[in-house]
Phi, psi and omega in degrees: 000123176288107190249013169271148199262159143285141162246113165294125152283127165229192211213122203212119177267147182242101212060172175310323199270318201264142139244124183273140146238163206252097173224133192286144164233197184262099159101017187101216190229174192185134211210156159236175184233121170260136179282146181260165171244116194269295216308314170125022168230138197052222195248152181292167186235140194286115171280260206185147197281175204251123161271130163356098185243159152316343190189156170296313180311294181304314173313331183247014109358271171296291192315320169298334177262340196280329167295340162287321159252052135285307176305292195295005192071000000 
């Protein structure tokens, strides 16, 4: 039996600066939060990943306080 899951992905800004991306799973979502590069020269850069919540709504929850306190050090 083939037991690979598909996953969906989207992409959600958080603030000006941050991006969640997103992959939805079976039974719920799990994401990183990337710093974006605005100016438009080189790749946006990988903060830290998001652990598995029940819903996207709550992933991006957690991603907003965790970006809050990332800002404050």
């Amino acid at each position: 039996m083939n037991q690979d899951r598909q996953s969906a992905k989207a992409e959600l800004f958080l603030e000006p600066h941050y991006l969640l991306r997103i992959r939805s799973e079976s039974g719920g979502a799990s994401g990183e939060v990337w710093l974006r590069n605005i100016k438009g020269h080189g790749a946006d850069t990988h903060l830290f990943n998001v652990p598995r919540q029940e819903s996207a709504e709550e992933l991006k929850r957690w991603a907003e306080r965790a970006v809050r306190a990332y800002e404050e050090g």
